[in-house]
PASENU-910888 format. One record per residue: x, y negated, z negated of N, C-alpha, C in turn. Coordinates in steps of 0.02 Angstrom, whole numbers, plus 50000, padded with zeros to 5 digits. Layout:
BEGIN
+-------+-------+-------+-------+-------+-------+-------+-------+-------+
:   nc1 :   nc2 :   nc3 :  cac1 :  cac2 :  cac3 :   cc1 :   cc2 :   cc3 :
+-------+-------+-------+-------+-------+-------+-------+-------+-------+
:     X :     Y :     Z :     X :     Y :     Z :     X :     Y :     Z :
...
+-------+-------+-------+-------+-------+-------+-------+-------+-------+
//
This chain:
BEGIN
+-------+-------+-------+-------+-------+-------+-------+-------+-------+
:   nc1 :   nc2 :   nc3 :  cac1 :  cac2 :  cac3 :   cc1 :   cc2 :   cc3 :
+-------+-------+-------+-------+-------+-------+-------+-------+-------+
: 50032 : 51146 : 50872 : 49982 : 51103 : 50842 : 50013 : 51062 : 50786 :
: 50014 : 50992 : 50784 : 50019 : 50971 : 50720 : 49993 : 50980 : 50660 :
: 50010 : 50942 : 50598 : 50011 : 50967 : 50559 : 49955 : 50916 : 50519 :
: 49901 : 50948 : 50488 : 49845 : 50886 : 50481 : 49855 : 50856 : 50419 :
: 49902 : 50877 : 50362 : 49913 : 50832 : 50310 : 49954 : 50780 : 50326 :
: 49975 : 50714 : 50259 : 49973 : 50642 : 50266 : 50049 : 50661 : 50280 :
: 50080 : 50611 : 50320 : 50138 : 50595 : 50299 : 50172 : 50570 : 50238 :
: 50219 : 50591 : 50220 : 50242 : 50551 : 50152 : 50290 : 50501 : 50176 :
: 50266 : 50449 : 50147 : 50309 : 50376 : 50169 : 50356 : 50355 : 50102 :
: 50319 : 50362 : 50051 : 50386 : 50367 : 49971 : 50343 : 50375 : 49900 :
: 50381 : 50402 : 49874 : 50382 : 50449 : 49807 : 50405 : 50431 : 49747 :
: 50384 : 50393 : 49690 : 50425 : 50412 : 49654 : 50391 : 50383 : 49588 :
: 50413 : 50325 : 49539 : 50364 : 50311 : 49485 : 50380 : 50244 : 49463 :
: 50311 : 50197 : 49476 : 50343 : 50135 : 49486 : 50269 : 50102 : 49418 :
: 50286 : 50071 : 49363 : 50247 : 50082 : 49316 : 50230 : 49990 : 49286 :
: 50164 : 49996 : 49321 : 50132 : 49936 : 49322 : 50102 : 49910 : 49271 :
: 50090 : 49839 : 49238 : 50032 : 49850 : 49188 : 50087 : 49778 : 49139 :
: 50053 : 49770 : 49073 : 50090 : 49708 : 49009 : 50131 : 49731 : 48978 :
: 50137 : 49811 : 48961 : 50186 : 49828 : 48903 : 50242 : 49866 : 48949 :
: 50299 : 49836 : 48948 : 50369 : 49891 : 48958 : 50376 : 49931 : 48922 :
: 50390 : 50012 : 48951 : 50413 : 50036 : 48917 : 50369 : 50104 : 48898 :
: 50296 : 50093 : 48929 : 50257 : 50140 : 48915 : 50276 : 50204 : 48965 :
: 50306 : 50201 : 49005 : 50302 : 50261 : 49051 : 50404 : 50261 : 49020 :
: 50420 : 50285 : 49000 : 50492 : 50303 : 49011 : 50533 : 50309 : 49049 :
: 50492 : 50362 : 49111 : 50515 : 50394 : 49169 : 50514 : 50372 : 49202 :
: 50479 : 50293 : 49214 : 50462 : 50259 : 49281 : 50516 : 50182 : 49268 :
: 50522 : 50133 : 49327 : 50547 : 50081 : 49341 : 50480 : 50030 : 49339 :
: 50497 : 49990 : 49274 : 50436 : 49929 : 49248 : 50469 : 49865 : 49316 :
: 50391 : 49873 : 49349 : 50399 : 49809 : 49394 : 50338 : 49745 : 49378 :
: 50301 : 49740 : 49327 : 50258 : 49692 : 49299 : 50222 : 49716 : 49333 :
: 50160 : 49640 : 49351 : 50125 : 49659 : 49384 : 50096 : 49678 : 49446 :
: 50134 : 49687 : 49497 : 50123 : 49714 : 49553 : 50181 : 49732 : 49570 :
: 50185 : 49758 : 49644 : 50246 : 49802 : 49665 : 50200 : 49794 : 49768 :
: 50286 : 49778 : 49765 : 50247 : 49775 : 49853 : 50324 : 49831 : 49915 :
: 50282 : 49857 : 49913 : 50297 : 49921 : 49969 : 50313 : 49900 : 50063 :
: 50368 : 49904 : 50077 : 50381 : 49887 : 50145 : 50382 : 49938 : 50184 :
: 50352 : 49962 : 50228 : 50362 : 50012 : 50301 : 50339 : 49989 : 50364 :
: 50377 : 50031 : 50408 : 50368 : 50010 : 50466 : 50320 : 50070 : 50507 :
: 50268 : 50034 : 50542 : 50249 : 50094 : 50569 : 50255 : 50076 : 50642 :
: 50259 : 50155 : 50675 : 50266 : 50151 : 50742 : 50236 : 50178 : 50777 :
: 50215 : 50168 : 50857 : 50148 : 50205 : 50883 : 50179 : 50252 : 50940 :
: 50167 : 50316 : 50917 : 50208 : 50365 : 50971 : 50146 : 50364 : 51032 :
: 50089 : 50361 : 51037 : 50023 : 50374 : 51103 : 50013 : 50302 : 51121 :
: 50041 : 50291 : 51150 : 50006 : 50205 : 51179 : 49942 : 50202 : 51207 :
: 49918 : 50283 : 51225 : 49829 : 50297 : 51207 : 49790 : 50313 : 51167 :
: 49837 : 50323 : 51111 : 49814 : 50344 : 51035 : 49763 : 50300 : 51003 :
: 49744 : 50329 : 50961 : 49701 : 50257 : 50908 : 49771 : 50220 : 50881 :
: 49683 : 50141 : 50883 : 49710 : 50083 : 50841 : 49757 : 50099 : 50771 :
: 49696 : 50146 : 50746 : 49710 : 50125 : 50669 : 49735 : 50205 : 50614 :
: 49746 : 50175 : 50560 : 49802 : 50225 : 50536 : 49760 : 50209 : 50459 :
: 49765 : 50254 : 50419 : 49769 : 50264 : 50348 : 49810 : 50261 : 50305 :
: 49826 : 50244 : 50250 : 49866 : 50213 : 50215 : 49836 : 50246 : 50147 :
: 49871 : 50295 : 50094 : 49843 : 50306 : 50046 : 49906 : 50305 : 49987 :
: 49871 : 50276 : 49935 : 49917 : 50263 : 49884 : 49869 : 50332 : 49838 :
: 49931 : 50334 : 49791 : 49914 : 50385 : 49733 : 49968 : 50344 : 49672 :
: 49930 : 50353 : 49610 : 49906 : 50331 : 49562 : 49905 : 50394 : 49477 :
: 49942 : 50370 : 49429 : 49936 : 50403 : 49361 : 49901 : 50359 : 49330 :
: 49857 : 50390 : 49297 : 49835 : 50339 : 49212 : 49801 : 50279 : 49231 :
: 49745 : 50260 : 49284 : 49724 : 50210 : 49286 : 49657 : 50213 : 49276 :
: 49649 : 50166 : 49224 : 49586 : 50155 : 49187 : 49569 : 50080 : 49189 :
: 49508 : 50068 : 49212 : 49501 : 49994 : 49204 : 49441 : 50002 : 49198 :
: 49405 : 49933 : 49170 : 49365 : 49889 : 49126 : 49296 : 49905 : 49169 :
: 49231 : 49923 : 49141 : 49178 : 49891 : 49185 : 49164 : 49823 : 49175 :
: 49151 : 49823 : 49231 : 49133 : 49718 : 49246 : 49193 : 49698 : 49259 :
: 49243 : 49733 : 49264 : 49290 : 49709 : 49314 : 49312 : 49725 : 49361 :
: 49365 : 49689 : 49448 : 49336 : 49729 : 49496 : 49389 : 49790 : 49519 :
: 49451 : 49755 : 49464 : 49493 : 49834 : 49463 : 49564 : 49802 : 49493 :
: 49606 : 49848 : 49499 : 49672 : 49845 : 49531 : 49664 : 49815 : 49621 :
: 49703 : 49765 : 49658 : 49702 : 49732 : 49705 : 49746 : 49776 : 49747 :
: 49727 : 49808 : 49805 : 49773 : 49827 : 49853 : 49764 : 49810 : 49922 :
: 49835 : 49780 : 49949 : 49817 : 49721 : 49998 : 49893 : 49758 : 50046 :
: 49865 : 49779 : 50101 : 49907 : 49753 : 50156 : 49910 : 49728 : 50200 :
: 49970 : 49698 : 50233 : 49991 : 49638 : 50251 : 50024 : 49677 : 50298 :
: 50019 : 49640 : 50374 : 50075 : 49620 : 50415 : 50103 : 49548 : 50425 :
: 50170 : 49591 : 50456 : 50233 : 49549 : 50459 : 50232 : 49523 : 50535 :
: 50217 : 49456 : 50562 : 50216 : 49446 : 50634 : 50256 : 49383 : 50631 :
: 50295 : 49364 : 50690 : 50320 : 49309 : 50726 : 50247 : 49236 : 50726 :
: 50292 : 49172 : 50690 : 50260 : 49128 : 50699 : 50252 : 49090 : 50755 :
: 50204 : 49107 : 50811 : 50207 : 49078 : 50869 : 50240 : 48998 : 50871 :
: 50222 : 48965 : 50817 : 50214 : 48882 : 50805 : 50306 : 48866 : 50799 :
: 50352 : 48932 : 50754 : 50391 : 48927 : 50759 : 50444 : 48956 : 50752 :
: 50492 : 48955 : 50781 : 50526 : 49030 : 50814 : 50587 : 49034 : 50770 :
: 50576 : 49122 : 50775 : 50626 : 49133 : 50690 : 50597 : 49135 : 50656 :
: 50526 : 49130 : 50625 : 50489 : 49118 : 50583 : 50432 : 49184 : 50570 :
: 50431 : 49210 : 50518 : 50380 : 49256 : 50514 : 50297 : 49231 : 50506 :
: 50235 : 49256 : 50483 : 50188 : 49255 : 50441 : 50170 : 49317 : 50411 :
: 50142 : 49306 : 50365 : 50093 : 49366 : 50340 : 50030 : 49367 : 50356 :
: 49999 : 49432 : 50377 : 49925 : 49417 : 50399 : 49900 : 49488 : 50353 :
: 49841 : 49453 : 50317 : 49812 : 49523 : 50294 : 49790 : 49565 : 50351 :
: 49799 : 49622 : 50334 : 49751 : 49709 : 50377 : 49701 : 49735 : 50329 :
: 49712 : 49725 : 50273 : 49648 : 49777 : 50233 : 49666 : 49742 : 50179 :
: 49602 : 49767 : 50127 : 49605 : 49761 : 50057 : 49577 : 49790 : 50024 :
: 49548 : 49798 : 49957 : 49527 : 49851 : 49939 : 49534 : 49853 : 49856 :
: 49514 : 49881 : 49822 : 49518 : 49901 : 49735 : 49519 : 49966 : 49717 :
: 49571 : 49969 : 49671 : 49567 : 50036 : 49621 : 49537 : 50028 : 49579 :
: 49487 : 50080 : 49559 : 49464 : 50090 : 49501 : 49478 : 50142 : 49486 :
: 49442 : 50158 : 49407 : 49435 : 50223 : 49347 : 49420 : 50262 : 49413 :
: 49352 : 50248 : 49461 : 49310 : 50291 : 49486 : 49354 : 50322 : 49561 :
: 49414 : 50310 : 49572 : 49435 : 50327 : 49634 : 49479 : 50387 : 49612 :
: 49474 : 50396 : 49560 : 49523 : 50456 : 49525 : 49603 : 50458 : 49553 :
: 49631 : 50401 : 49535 : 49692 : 50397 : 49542 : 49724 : 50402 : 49610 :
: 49666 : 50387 : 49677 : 49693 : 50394 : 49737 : 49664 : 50352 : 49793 :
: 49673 : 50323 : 49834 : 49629 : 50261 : 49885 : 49666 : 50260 : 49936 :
: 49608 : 50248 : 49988 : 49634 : 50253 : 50055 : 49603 : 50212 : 50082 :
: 49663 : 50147 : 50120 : 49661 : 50093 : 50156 : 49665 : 50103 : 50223 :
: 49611 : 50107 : 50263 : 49613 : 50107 : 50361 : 49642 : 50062 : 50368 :
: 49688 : 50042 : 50408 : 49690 : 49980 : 50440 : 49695 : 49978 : 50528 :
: 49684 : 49931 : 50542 : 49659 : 49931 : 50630 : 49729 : 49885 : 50659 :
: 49766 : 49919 : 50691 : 49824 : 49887 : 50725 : 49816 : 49875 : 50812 :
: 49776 : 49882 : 50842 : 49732 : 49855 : 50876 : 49781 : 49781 : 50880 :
: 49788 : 49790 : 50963 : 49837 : 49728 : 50966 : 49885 : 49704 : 50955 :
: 49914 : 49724 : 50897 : 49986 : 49726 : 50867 : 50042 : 49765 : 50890 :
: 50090 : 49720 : 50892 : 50152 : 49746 : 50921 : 50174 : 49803 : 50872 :
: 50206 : 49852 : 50924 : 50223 : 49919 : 50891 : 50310 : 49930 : 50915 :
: 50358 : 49931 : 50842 : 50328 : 49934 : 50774 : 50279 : 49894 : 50750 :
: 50266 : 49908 : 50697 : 50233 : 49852 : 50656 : 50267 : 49842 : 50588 :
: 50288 : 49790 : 50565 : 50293 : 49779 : 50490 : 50254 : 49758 : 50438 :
: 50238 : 49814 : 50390 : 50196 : 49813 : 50328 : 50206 : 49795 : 50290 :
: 50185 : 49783 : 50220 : 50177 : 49795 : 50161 : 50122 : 49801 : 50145 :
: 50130 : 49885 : 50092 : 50061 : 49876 : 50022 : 50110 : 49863 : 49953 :
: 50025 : 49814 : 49937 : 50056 : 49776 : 49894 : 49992 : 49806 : 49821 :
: 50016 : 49824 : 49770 : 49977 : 49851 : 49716 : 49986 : 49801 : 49671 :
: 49917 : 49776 : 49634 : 49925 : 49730 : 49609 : 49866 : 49720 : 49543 :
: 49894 : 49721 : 49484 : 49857 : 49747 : 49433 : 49778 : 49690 : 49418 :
: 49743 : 49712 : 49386 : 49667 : 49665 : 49410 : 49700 : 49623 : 49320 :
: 49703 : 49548 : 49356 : 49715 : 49517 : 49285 : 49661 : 49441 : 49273 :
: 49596 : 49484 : 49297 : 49552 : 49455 : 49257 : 49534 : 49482 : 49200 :
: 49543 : 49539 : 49177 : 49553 : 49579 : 49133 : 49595 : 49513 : 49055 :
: 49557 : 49505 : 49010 : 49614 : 49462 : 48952 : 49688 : 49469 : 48959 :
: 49734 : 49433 : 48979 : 49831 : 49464 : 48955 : 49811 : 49491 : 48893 :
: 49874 : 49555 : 48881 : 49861 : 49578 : 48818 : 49815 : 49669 : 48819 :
: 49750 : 49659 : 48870 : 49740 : 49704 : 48894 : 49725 : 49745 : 48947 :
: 49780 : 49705 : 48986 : 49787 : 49749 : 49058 : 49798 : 49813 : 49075 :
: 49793 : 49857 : 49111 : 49803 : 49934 : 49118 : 49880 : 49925 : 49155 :
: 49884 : 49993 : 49107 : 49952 : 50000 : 49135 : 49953 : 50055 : 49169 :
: 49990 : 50090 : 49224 : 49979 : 50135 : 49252 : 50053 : 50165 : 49311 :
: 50042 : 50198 : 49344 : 50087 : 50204 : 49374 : 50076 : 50238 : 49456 :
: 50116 : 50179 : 49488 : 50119 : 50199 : 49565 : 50162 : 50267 : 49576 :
: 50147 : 50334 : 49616 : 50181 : 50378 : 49637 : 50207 : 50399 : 49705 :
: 50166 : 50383 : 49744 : 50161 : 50404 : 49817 : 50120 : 50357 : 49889 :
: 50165 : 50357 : 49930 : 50107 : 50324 : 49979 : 50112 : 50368 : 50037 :
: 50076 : 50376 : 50068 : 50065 : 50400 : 50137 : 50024 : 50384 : 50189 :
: 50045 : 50424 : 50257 : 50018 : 50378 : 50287 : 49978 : 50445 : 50342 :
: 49901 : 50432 : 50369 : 49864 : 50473 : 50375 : 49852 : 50455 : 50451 :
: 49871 : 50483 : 50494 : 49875 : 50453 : 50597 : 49865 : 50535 : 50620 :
: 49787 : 50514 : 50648 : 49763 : 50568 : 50671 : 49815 : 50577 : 50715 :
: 49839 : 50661 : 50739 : 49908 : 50685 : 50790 : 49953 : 50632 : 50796 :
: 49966 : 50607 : 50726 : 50027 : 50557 : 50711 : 50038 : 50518 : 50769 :
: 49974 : 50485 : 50774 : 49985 : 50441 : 50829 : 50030 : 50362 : 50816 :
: 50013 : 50359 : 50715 : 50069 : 50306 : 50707 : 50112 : 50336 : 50644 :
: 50159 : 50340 : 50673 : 50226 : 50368 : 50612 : 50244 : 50306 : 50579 :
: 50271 : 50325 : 50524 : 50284 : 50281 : 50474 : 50364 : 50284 : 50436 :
: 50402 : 50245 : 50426 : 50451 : 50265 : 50379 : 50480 : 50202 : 50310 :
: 50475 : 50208 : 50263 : 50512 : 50165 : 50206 : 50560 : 50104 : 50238 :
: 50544 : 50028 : 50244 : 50574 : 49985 : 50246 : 50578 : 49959 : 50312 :
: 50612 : 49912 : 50324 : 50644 : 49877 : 50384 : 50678 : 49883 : 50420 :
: 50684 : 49910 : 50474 : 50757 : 49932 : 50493 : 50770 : 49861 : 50535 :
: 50828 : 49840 : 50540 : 50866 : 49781 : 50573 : 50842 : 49807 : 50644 :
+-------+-------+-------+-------+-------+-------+-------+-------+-------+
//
């Protein structure tokens, strides 16, 4: 029987937000940070769609605002012109205070060539004044395929 927890796709501490310097332990990437994996579909009878969950330290944001932006994107061939990529959104979504530091993006691959190339892209909510943006920190993403019908691994492979 498989195994019903997420896959781990990557780990580590990537520390978002206006002030450098607040997390020590982490790598200051401003305001967003965008995550590449590839996923792949082992059941070509399997389901479409796959889960995508980010995890999250220290994020606090504003009421009346709509929170941290998390957007993924595929990577497809521009029919119009060859050699040429696009980006097409798959999901989107917001962090808030209220998700307790954790969110989970379905996305429907339905149709899409397998592999597929991703990115999540975390992206701090800066309607918020500059000055008082949340700062916070990315830890983990994984990826949630009922009987791992789509595996996942960190980056691009050639």
């Amino acid at each position: 029987m498989l195994s019903p927890k997420p896959e781990l796709v990557w780990q580590g501490r990537v520390h978002l937000g206006d002030e450098p310097g607040v997390y020590g332990d982490s790598c200051y990437s401003g305001l967003a940070v965008d995550i590449p994996l590839t996923l792949l579909k082992t059941d070509p009878g399997g389901a479409d769609t796959t889960t995508l969950q980010i995890v999250t330290e220290d994020v606090e944001t504003f009421a009346g605002y709509p929170g941290h932006l998390i957007t993924v994107v595929l990577y497809e061939p521009e029919p119009s012109q060859p050699l040429h990529f696009r980006e097409v959104e798959l999901a989107s979504t917001r962090l808030t205070s209220a998700d307790d530091n954790r969110v989970n993006v379905s996305i429907n691959l339905a149709n899409r060539p397998s592999p597929a190339r991703v990115s999540v892209r975390v992206r701090v909510d800066t309607e918020v004044p500059a000055g008082l943006y949340d700062d916070f920190v990315v830890t983990r993403l994984s990826n949630k395929s009922s009987n791992y019908t789509w595996v996942a691994s960190l980056g691009f492979p050639a």
